[in-house]
C-alpha positions, 0 to 999 in steps of 0.5 A: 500500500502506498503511503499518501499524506491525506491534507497533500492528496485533497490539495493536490485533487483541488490542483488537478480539478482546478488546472483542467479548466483551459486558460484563456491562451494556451502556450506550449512548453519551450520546448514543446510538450510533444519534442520532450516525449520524443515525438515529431508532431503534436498529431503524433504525440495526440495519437500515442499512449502517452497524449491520449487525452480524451477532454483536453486538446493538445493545446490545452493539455500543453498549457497544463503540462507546462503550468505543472512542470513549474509547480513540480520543480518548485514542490517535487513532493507533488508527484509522490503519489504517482509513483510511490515515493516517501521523501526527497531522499526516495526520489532521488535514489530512484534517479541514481537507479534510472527511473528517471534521467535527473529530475527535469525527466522526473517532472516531465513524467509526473505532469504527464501522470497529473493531466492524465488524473484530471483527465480521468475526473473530469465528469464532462461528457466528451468527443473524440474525433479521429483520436483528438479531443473535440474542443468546444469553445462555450457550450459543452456536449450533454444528455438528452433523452439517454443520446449525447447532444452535442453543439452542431457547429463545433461539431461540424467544423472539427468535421470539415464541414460547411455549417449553414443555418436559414430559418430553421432549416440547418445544413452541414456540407462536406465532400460534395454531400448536404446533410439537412436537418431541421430543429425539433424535427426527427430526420435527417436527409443526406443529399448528393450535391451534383445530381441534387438527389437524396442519397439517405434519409435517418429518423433521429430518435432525439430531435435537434434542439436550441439552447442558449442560442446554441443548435444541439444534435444528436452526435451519433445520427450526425456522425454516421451521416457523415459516414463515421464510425460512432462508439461510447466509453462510458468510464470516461463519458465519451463519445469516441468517432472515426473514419475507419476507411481514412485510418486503414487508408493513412496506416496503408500510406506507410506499406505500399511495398508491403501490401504489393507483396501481400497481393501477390500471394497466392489468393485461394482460401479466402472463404475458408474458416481457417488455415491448417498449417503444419511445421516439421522442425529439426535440431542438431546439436554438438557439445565441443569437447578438446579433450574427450572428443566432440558430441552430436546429438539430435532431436525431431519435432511436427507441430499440427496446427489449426488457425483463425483470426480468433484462435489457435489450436495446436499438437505437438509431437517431438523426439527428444529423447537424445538431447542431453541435460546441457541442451536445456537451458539453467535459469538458476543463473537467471535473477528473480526466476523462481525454480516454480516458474513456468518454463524452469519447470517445463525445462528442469522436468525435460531434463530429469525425464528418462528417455521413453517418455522424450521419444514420443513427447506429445503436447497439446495447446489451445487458446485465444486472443479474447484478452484472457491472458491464457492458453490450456495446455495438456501433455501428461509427460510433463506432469512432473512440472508440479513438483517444484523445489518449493512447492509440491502440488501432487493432486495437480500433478496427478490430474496432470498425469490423467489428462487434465488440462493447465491453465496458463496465464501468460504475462500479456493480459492485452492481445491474448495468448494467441495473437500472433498466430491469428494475425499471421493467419488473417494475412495468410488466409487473405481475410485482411488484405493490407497491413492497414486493415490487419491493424485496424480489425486488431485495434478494434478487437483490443478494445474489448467494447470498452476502451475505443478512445485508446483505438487510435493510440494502439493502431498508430502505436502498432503502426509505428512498429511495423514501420521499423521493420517494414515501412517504404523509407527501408526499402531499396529497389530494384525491379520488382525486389525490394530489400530493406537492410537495417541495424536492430540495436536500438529497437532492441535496446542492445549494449553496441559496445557488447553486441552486434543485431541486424536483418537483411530481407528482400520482398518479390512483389512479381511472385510474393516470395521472401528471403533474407537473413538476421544475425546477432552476436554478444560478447562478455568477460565469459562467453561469446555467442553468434545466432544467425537466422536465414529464411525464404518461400512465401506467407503459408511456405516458409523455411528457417534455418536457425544456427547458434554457436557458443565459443568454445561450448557449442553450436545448435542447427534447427531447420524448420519448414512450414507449410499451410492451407485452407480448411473448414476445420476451424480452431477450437479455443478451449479444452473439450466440455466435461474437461478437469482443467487446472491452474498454473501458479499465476504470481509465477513469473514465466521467462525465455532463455534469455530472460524475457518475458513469455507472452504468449503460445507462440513464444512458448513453441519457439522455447520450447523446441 
């Protein structure tokens, strides 16, 4: 429980409440809000998590952030409450561990987190239009008859349109469309200016009404006319609009090469429910030895897998049976891993399992990307993965043994546990056909019906991912090839002084095939490692080779192969009815062989192979 001195909390509610309201001339900090978070644009800094503001526009959350970036470096006690922090002395040891840079960038955080709470307060019903706060001047939105009502010509210019007002009769042009209405009527009438011809009429279930000299409209009729996308969010009071098409269309913008090479894949299968795919994988893997000789050994693994835009279900059959122990990697060395994680366990029962049960592994997995944050797995063989070093759970792992269900919760609680197998398989399938539609539908779903006014940060925020690895400015070309070349260290995060991390790829637009290859290194005081990976084929036939070399320790070759095609099979998200399912520890912590952590069934194969 964080520790909050009650008198500091009320007065620093009161600052809060009492900043929100905008001055009468907003001024931008020097330098401005948008440059000290690191973004180009004010546009940009709007569309990220960090400026989604759903009742202030930019220019007054600027003002905001720059009144309470003086208040901080007058009072830094102002911001405790945001992140915990007891005293002075606190805030700055956390400085010295890299919280924050020094305390500029501390008070630049906590006036961020101080908007954000006043944002949250703010009962004022509100709009977003395309992922920017609408501002009105004098005349808020309110509630009518259960409809947000909004000003119409604050409304209408935010849209763009031509506002006109003749005895009663009240007209919003745009794009060469008239909408008309009329105050205290219950229609509305859309007409095509060119040929005059009326396109649509609307029976309005809240007439149109004037107040304070202000005409009100019914935000949804009004909206829709015009042909956006209208949703609520009711935790914030907030009328969420948007252009789907002009936002599929601006994220598209950035991928024309991209989508060129989507087209060109193979177009059958797109009615089928979804993709069988099956991917066969093989390890060779030596331990070098100066003394007692070298050692190879093998292993062989099939992965069956069912996939739509909704789920993945998933069998594995594997021969493990020659690896040795030092196959699997330790995480004793690894900090905060617990020895009942999910993956020490999986990989300590791997290694104490005798070689009878590794010849013939089978596993079984399924989920989906509801936002549960789970996926089942069912794999008697590892039923030993209950008897922990500090907890043993032998009803469990009996349950286990006699084909019980787990229920692992993965760390990703925001996309589900299967999302990249779905996302590849929209693609694949051609049910989404450009990356723009792919991000959109995935936004929407990662709503989950009640969080839209985050819509535009997440698909802008997935957009700026895509680009960094595959946007036009990386392309060069040459005929209907393209190839982008880039150094991945500061994506990655990499020391360039320890490691070494880049990817070569080329993109055929003429017959949508891929190749290319990426390798990495790190070096330390102790070991010196080098993983190169080169693949090619198309979206649904894929080959890899992966190759890792330890100096010295040894070196692992694993080809892959995967091959898919439509099916009317579709995926089944969950164990069979009348299944004993079982939970997996959830305050486990659940890592890779690098420390990182596991998001989701996809993460778990490549692991776990």
């Amino acid at each position: 429980m964080k520790k909050r001195n009650r008198f500091a909390a009320a007065a620093l509610a009161a600052l809060l409440l009492a900043g929100s309201a905008p001055s009468a001339l907003a001024l931008d900090a020097t330098p401005p809000m948008y440059q000290q978070f690191g973004y180009d644009s004010a546009e940009d800094f709007t569309r990220s998590y960090l400026g989604n503001f759903v009742h202030f526009d930019y220019d007054t959350a600027s003002d905001m952030f720059r009144r309470y970036v003086q208040q901080l470096h007058a009072d830094p006690s102002l911001g405790f409450s945001y992140f915990g922090l007891e005293d002075m002395d606190m805030l700055y040891r956390y400085i010295d561990y890299g919280q924050w840079k020094d305390m500029d960038d501390y008070c630049r955080q906590a006036a961020r987190e101080m908007i954000q709470t006043a944002d949250y307060r703010s009962e004022q019903l509100a709009v977003q239009l395309n992922g920017q706060a609408v501002k009105f001047p004098d005349a808020q939105p309110e509630k009518a008859n259960n409809r947000t009502m909004v000003p119409f010509r604050a409304i209408a210019e935010a849209l763009g349109a031509e506002v006109d007002y003749n005895a009663g009769a009240i007209t919003a042009k745009k794009n060469g469309q008239t909408l008309a209405f009329s105050l205290g009527g219950k229609q509305l009438t859309i007409t095509d200016d060119s040929t005059g011809k009326v396109i649509k009429t609307t029976a309005v279930d809240s007439a149109p009404y004037k107040k304070k000299g202000r005409t009100y409209v019914p935000v949804r009729f009004f909206a829709e006319g015009f042909g956006l996308t209208v949703q609520w969010e009711n935790s914030v009071q907030t009328a969420v609009l948007y252009d789907r098409d002009a936002l599929i269309a601006d994220i598209d913008s950035h991928f024309t090469v991209l989508n060129q090479w989507l087209k060109a894949q193979p177009s059958y299968g797109q009615n089928a429910k979804a993709l069988s795919s099956t991917i066969n994988v093989s390890t060779d893997y030596t331990l070098y030895d100066s003394i007692a000789g070298d050692k190879s050994y093998r292993a062989s693994a099939k992965i069956n897998a069912l996939t739509d835009e909704n789920a993945a279900e998933v069998h594995l059959s594997a021969d493990l049976s020659d690896l040795p122990s030092e196959y699997y990697p330790n995480y004793s060395s690894i900090p905060f891993v617990t020895d009942d994680s999910f993956e020490w366990s999986i990989f300590r029962t791997l290694r104490s399992s005798d070689k009878s049960t590794l010849k013939n592994l089978q596993v079984d997995l399924c989920g989906s990307d509801s936002g549960a944050g789970c996926f089942y797995m069912r794999s008697p063989a590892l039923s030993e993965m209950y008897r922990g070093t500090e907890k043993d759970r032998p009803e469990e792992r009996t349950a286990m043994k006699n084909g019980a269900w787990v229920n692992v919760a993965t760390m990703d609680t925001v996309f589900g546990a299967t999302d990249f197998a779905e996302r590849w398989s929209e693609l694949a399938q051609g049910k989404v056909n450009t990356v723009g539609e792919s991000i959109v539908i995935n936004s929407e779903k990662n709503t989950y019906g009640y969080e839209w006014s985050k819509l535009f940060a997440d698909a802008y925020e997935e957009c700026r991912n895509w680009e960094a690895l595959a946007g036009d400015s990386l392309f060069t070309r040459s005929g209907s090839r393209y190839t982008a070349n880039m150094d991945l260290r500061d994506m990655l995060g990499s020391d360039p002084d320890t490691s070494t991390s880049t990817i070569k790829y080329t993109l055929d637009t003429s017959n949508g095939s891929i190749s290319g290859s990426t390798s990495s290194s790190y070096t330390n005081w102790y070991t010196q490692s080098i993983t190169t990976i080169e693949f090619s084929g198309k979206l649904r036939s894929l080959s890899f080779t992966r190759t890792e070399q330890v100096k010295n320790k040894s070196k692992l070759v694993r080809k892959s192969t995967l091959t898919a095609s439509p099916t009317d099979t579709a995926p089944t998200a969950n164990p069979p009815k009348g299944s004993k399912i079982i939970l997996w520890d959830t305050e486990s912590t659940y890592y890779d062989e690098d420390g990182n952590e596991i998001t989701d069934m996809s993460d778990f194969l490549s692991t776990f192979l």
